[in-house]
N, C-alpha and C positions, 0 to 999 in steps of 0.2 A: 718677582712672583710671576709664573706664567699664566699665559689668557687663559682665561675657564670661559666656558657657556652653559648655561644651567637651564634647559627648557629653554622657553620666550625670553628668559632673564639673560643680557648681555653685561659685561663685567668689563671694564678697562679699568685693569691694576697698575701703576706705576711703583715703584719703590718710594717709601719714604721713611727707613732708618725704624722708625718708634710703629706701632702698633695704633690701630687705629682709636678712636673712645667708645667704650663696650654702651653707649646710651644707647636706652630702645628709640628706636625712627619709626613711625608711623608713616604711611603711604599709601596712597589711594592706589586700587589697580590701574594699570596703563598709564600711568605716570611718572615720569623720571622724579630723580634725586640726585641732588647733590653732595658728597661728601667732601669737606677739607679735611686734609689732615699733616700733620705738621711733626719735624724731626726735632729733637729737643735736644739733640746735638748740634743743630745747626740750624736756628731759627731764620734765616733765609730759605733754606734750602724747601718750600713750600712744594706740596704734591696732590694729587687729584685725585680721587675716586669715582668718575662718573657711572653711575646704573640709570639704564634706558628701557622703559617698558616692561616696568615689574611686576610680573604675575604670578610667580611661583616663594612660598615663604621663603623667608632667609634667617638663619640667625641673627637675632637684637634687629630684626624689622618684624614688622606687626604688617601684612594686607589690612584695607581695608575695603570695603563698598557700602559707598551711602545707600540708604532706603530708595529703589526705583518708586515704591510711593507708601506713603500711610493711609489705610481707610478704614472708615468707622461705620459700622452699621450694625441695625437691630438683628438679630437670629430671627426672631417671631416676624411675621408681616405685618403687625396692625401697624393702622396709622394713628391711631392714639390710644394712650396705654391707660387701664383703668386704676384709680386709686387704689393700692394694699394691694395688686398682685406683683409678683416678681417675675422681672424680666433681665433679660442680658444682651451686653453689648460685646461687639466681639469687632478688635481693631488687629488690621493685619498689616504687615510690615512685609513688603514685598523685595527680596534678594537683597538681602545685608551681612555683612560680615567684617569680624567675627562673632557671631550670636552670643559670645560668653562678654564680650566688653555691653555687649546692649541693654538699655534699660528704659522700661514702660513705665511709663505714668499715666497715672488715672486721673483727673481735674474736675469739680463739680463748681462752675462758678470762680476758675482757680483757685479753689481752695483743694488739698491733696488730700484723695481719699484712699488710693490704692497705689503700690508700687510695684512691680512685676520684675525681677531678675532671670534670665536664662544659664544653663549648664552647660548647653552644647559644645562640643570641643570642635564639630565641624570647621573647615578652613574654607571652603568652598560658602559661595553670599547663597544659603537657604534662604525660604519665606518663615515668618515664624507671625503666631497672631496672641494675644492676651484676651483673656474675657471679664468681663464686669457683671457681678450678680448685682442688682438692688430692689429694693420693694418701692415702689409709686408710693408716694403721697401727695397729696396737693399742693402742699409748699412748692414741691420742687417745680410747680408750673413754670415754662417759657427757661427751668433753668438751662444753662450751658457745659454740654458736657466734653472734655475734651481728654483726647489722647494721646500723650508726645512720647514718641520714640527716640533715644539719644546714646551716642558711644561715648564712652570713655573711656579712655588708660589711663585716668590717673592711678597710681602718683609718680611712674614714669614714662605717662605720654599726654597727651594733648585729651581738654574736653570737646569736642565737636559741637557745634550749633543743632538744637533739638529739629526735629521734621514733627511737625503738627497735625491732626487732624478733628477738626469742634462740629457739634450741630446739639442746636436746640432740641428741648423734648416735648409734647405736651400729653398734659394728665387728663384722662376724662374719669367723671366718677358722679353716678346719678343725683338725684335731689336729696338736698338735707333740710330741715327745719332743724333750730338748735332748740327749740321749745316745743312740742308736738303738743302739752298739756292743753286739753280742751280749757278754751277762755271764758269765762262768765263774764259780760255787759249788763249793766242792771242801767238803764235808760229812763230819764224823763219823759213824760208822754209828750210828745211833738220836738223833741231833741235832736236832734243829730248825733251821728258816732260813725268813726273811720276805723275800722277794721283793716288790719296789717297784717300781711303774711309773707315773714321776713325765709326767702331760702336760698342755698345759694350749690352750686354745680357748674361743672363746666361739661359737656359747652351749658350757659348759661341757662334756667328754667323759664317755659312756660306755663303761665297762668292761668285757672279757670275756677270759676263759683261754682257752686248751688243754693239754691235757697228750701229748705225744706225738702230735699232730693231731685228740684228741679233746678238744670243749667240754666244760668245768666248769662248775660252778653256782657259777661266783665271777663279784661283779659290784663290786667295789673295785678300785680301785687296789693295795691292798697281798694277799701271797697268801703266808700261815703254811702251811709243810709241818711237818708232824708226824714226830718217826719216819724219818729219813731211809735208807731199807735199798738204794737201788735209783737207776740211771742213771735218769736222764729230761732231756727237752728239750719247758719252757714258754714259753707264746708268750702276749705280753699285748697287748689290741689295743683301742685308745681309739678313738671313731669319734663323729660328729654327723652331721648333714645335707647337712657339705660331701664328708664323705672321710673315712678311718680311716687310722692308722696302726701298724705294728707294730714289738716289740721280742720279740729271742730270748734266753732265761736257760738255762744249762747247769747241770744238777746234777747232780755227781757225787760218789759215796760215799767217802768215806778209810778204810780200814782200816791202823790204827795205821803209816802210811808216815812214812818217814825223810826223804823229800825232797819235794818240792816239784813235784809236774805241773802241766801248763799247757798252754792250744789254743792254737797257733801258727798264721799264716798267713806260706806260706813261698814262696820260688819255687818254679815247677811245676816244674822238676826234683828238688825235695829230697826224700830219701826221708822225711821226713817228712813231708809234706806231708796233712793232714788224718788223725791219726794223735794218739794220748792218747800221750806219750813221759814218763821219770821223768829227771831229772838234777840235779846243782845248782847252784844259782844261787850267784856270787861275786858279792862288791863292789868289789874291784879290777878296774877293765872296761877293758880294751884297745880300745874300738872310740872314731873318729874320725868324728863327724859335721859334713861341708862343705856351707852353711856351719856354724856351730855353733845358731846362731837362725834360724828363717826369717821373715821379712817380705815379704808378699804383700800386692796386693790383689784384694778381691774379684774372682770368675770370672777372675782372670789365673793363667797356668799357673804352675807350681813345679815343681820337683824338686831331692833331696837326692841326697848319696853319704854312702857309710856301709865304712870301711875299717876294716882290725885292722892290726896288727904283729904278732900273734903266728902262727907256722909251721904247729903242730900244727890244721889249722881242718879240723873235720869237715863244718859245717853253717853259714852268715851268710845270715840273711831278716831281711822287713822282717813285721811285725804293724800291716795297714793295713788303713781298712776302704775305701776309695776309691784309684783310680787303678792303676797299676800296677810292676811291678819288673823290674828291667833287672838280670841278673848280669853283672860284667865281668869278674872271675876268683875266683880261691879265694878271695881276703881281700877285695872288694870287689863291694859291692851298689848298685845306683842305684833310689831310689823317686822315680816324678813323677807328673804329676796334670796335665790338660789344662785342667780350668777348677775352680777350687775357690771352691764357690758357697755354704760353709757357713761362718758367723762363728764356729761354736762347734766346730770338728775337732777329733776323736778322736785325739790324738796318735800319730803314726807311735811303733814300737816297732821296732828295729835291736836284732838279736840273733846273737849270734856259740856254737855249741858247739865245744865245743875234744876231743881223740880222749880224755880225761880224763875225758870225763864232765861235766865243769863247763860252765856256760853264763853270759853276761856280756851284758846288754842294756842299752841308753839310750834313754829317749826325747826327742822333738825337739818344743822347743818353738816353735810358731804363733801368731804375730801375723796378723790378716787384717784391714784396713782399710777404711776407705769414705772417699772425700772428697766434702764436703755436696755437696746436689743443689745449692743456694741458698745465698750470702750475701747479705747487701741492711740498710743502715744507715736508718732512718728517724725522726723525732721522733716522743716519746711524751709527752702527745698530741697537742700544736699540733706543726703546719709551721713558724710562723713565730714567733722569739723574739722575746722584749721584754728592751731593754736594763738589766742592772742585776738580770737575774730567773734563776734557779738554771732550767736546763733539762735533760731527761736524752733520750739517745739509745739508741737501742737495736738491737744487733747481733743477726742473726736467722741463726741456723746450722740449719741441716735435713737431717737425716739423715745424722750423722755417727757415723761408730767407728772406733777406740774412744773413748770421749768421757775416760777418765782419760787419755789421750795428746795433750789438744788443748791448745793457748793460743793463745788470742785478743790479737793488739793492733790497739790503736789509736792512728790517725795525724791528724793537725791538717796541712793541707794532707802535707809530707813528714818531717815531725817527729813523732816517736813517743812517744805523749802518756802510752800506759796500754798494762798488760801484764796478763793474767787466765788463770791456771792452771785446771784441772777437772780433782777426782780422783773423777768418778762412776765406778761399776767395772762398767758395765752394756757388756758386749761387742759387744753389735747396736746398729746404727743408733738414736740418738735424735734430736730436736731441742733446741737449747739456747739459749739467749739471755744476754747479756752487754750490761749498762748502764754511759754512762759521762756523768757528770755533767760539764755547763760551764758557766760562770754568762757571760751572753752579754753581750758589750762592743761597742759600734758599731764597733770596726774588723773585728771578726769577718764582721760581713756580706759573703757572698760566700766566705766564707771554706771550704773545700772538707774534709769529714771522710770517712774511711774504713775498713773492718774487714779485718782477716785473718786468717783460722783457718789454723794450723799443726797438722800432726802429726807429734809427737816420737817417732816410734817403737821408738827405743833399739838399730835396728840400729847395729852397726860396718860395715857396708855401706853407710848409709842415706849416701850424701853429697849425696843434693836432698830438701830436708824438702817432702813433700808440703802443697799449701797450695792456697787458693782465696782472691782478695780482692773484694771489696766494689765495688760503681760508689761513685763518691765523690755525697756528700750535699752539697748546697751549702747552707749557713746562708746565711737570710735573718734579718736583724736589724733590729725596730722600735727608731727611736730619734727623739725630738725634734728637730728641727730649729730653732736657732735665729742670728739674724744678729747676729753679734757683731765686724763684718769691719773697726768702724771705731773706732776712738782718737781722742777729741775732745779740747781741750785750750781752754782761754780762764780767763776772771776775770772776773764769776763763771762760774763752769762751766757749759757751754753743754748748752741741754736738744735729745736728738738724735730726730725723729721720722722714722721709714722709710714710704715710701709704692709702691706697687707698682699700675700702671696708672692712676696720679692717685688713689687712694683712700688712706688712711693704712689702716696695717695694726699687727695687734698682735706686737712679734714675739715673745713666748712661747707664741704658737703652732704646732704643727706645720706644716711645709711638703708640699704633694702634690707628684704627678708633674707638674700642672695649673698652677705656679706657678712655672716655667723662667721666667725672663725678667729684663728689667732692673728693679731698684729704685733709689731716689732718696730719699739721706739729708737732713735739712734741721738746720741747728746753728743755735742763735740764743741770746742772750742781751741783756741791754736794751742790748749797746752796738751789735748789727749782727745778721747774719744771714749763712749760708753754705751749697751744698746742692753735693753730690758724688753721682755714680749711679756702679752697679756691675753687671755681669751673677750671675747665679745660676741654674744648671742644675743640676737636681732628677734624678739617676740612679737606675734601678728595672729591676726584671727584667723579662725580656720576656714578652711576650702578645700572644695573636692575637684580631682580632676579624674576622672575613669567616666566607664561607661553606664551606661542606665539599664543594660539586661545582666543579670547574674544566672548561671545554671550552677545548681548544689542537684547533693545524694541524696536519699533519705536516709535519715538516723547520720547526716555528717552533721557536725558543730555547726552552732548557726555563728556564721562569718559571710561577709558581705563581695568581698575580693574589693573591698573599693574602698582605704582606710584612709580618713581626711586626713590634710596636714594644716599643720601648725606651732606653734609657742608661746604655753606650755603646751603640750601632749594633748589635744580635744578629747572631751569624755563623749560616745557615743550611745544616745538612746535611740533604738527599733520603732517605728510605730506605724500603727494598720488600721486604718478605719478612724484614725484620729484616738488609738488609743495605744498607752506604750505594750510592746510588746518582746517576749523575753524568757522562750522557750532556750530550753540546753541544745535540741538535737530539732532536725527540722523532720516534718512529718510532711503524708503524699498531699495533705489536704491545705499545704501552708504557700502554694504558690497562689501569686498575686503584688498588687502595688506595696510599697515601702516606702514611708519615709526615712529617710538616716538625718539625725539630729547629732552635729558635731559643736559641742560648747566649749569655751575656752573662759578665762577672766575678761576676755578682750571682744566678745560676742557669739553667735549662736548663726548657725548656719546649717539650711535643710538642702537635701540632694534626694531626690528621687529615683526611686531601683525598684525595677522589675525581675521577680526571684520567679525561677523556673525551676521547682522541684522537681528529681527525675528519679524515678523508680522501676525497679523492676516488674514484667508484666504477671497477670494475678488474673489465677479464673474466679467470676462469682460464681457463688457457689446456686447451686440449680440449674445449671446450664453449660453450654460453652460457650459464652462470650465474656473474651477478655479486655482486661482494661493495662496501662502500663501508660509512661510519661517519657520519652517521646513516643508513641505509637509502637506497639509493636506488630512485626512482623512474623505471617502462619504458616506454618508449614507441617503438612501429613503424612507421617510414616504407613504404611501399609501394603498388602500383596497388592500387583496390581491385575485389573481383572476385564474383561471389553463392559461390564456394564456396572461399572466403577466411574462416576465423575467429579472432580472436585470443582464446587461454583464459588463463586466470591459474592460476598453480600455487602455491601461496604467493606468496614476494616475486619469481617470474619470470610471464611471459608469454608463451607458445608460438604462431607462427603454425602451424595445420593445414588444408592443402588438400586438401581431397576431389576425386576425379577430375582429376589437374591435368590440362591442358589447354596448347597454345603459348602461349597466353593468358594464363597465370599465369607466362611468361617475363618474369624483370628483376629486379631489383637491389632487395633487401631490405635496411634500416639500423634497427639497434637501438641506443635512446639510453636510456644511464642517466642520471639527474642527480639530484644531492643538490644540499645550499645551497653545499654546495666547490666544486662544480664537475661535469661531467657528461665520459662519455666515449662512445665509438661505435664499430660495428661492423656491417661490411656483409654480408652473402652475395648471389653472385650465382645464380639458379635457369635451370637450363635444360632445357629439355626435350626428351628423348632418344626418339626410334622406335623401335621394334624391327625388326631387321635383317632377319628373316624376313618378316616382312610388308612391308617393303619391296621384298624379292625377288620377293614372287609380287603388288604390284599394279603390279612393272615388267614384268614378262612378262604379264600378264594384259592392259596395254595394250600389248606392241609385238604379243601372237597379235590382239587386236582390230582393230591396224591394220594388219596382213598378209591379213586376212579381206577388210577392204575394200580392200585392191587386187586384190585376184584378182575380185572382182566387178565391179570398176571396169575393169578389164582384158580381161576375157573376148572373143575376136572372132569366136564364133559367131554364125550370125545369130537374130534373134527369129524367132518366130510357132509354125506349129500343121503338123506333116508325119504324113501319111498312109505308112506303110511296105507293101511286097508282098516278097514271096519272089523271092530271085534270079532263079527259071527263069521269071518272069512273061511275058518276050520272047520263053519260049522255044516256038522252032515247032511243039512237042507240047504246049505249054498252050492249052486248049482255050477259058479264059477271057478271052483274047485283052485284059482291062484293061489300060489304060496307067497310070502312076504321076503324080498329080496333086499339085501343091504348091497349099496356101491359108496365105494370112497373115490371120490375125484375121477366120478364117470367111469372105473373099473368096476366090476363085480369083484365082490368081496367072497 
């Protein structure tokens, strides 16, 4: 074989009889390799392959370049992020290659919350960066977020050790009280009483009284009265940097009472209504609350009714610190609420006095719910199992309550594999996660797994369990391929060798995608020889490999130029804005992002494509500005003239005539044209006199030529006359002159 040099890549080929092994090699850039390779004619005769400084691809070698670094950081600047908004993280992976082996992972605590695959076909080590959306909550205070970047070729090359990048986060989020209901203290006279005000915030709250609207020099949470001799109404108020919040305590004095006072909050017509009243309280309670449990979800409305049986009813309210009360008559109250936005409500109080004196109250128990923002089933930590090897999956719930009312199962395509109860008693919103272990069998591959959180809420009302399930996960499962398709029989027993494109092959080797095709068994033994062929097609999930911009016609077929492969055949669905989509013919108005969704038995795979619809250019109508995809370009037909100019305006061209003139009369044509196609449009210009000045230089010539006929006409005669006075003849004029005519100084 003669020396080659290929770029920076050097080649020293020696001869060695057989063909080298077509295995993919992985190699860092700038790094030698070594290749053996061996004649199988003559297993002595051993030969070498050295390649030195490899930096251009080669056939069955894969470049690689590790990540020059991994780094994590916020997009937004704050330094501490407030609970319930959404923020993003965005990890970049500086010059690695090649981008399509890479894979991002998201890590909350180690635990796997996101996984990022890339498309790029690039050869050259780009940067490439992944982002994380999430919403704050408090739980996740001090948690650890982390982002590892890793190549792979499997399942014929090497996994690379991941490159890391973690940092901590912290949640800020103003003051909370979990109880805001003002407190009634009913005190013996000269008693003591330690008033509590439990709130909690990070960064943590500070503390301040009042006593009657006047500040104390308390700066605790907890506030010992001494001595109690006297009414008062304290106010305890936690505050930070985001906000404060307040809670109101009542203390009031008891002098040796027999019964039992209480603040009520009652309808506005009751005469009680804001009012210290003494009565007392029974345990046999006559009042009926419909329904008897409420089950609500969050910010969804409610409302109770609250009846008695008994006659004598002096007074029935409800003791609520939200919403409002409806009286419907003497024994019946209605309490409802427009949006009930609190997980932790103050239980309604329905209370009935009776004309006795005696008073009989129940409270109403609230359930308030959440169903997750998110479910979503993924492997922890490979995608892809190996046959025969213990794998665990993991169910990711976010934001759910109450989480003691949840159970998770899970399903194996539509069979229901595992069931998982939660008695956390934490009443807000958490996140939770649920594992379920399978140890992975080759028929599994393909095989479709899913989660669903249910909430048991324990009404007798409740007849649709609130639920949310899971997109189904599709296992993919590594497994040996081996050819075992054929049963020989002879005396002696005949040795079977399989051959696949004329080369013998080993068959305890795995089979690729790359190895569809026919094989050709050979039997022989010293009495004869026999050879039988078979087909064998290698099925795999699908994958894209083209590019990410697509340029289409208007009205051409909507096709992608970018069709996955796979086995069987991927079904592909369109979709835009996260919704499918699945027009015949593409229209000017359909460019834009695309997903392409290519599915198979064996899983599901998204590619991303930017479609550039290109059409021809188009006047709107009113005007002449055109529109067209890619841009079209203008150009003006017309005479041309010195006070004719064409200007550009942007992407138009305006003709401007200065002075026009009849001169500048005729037929204007403006052409657009793109590579689509061009279109046109004319105007014709004409040019108008003014009516007034055509009036006066029509009269100004017919008074010119009325002039010269009168001069033309005249039938006086020419020349030069001498005049005298009538009486000149007459025979008392003494001057006796006669009247003489001359024409041009002659006598006439």
């Amino acid at each position: 074989m003669p020396l080659r040099i290929l770029s920076a890549l050097v080649l020293i080929l020696l001869p060695c009889g057989d063909t080298c092994p077509e295995d993919l090699t992985v190699i860092e850039y700038g790094h030698a390799v070594l290749i053996n390779c061996s004649s199988t004619n003559s297993p002595q005769n051993h030969k070498k392959i050295i390649i030195i400084t490899l930096q251009t691809p080669l056939s069955n070698f894969v470049l690689l370049e590790k990540p020059k670094a991994v780094n994590m950081f916020p997009i937004s600047d704050e330094k501490h992020w407030v609970e319930g908004t959404e923020y993003e993280l965005q990890c970049n992976i500086s010059e690695v290659a090649p981008v399509q082996n890479l894979t991002v992972r998201w890590y909350k605590d180690k635990v796997l919350i996101k996984t990022h695959s890339f498309t790029n076909t690039t050869k050259s080590p780009p940067s490439e960066s992944s982002i994380l959306k999430f919403r704050s909550n408090r739980t996740d205070h001090g948690a650890e977020v982390q982002c590892e970047a890793q190549l792979d070729f499997r399942p014929c090359g090497p996994r690379l050790p991941p490159f890391l990048s973690s940092t901590p986060f912290y949640i800020s989020d103003p003051p909370d009280i979990a109880n805001k209901t003002t407190e009634v203290h009913f005190v013996e006279e000269d008693s003591s009483v330690t008033l509590s005000c439990e709130a909690d915030s990070l960064p943590p709250p500070n503390f301040n009284w009042t006593r009657d609207g006047v500040y104390m020099h308390e700066y605790t949470n907890n506030l010992t009265i001494t001595k109690v001799n006297t009414n008062a109404s304290y106010t305890c108020i936690a505050s930070n940097y985001l906000g404060n919040v307040t809670k109101k305590i009542l203390v009031y004095q008891r002098k040796n009472a027999t019964t039992t006072p209480i603040v009520v909050i009652t309808p506005a017509d009751s005469p009680r209504n804001g009012t210290l009243l003494s009565f007392t309280l029974v345990s046999n309670c006559s009042l009926t609350l419909t329904p008897a449990k409420l089950v609500v979800k969050i910010e969804d409305p409610a409302s109770v009714n609250c009846s008695t049986s008994n006659t004598d009813v002096d007074i029935i309210g409800w003791e609520v610190t939200q919403g409002g009360v409806t009286k419907a008559n003497k024994s019946s109250v209605s309490w409802s609420v427009q949006k009930l936005n609190d997980f932790l409500p103050t239980p309604p109080k329905c209370y009935v006095t009776l004309g006795s004196g005696t008073q009989c109250e129940k409270s109403l128990h609230i359930t308030v719910y959440k169903l997750p923002d998110n479910v979503s089933v993924s492997a922890s930590p490979d995608a892809v199992m190996t046959e025969g090897k213990e794998h665990q999956l993991m169910c990711y719930i976010s934001n759910v309550a109450p989480a003691q009312n949840l159970t998770v199962i899970w399903f194996q395509e539509n069979k229901r594999v595992m069931e998982e109860k939660y008695s956390n008693s934490t009443l807000t919103p958490i996140t939770v996660h649920s594992f379920f272990n399978v140890t992975a069998k080759r028929e599994y591959n393909g095989t479709r797994f899913h989660c669903k959180a249910e909430l048991h809420l324990g009404s007798d009302e409740q007849k649709i369990v609130p639920n949310v399930t899971s997109y189904s996960y599709t296992a993919i499962v590594n497994c040996k391929f081996s050819i075992q398709l054929l049963s020989a029989d002879g005396n002696p027993p005949p040795v079977v060798h399989w051959f696949y494109q004329g080369k013998r092959i080993n068959v305890s080797q795995p089979l690729s995608r790359n190895h569809t095709g026919e094989y050709t068994a050979e039997l022989f033994n010293k009495l004869g020889r026999e050879s039988t062929s078979i087909n064998i097609t290698i099925e795999y999930v699908p994958f894209f490999d083209c590019e990410t911009h697509h340029e289409v016609r208007e009205n051409d077929k909507l096709s992608s130029g970018c069709e996955p492969k796979g086995i069987p055949t991927p079904t592909i669905t369109w979709l835009k804005d996260g919704k499918v989509f699945a027009p015949s013919h593409w229209t000017k108005d359909d460019s834009g992002k695309y997903v392409l969704r290519a599915e198979n038995k064996y899983g599901t795979v998204d590619h991303t494509l930017y479609v550039d619809v290109q059409f021809v250019p188009k006047f709107k109508q009113g005007n002449e500005r055109k529109e067209g995809n890619p841009d079209p370009r203008i150009q003006w037909k017309y005479t041309t003239a010195a006070n004719v100019d064409v200007t550009p305006e942007g992407r138009q061209k305006t003709i401007l005539i200065t002075g026009a003139t009849s001169t500048n009369a005729g037929v204007y044509i403006c052409i657009a044209t793109n590579n689509v196609g061009s279109v046109t449009r004319s105007v014709t210009l004409q040019i108008r006199v003014s009516y007034i000045i055509v009036v006066a230089v029509t009269l100004s010539v017919i008074l010119l030529i009325i002039i010269i006929i009168f001069i033309l006409c005249d039938p006086r005669k020419r020349g030069q006359y001498n005049f005298v006075p009538d009486h000149a003849n007459d025979a008392n004029d003494a001057s006796g002159i006669p009247m003489t005519s001359k024409s041009n100084g002659v006598e006439a």
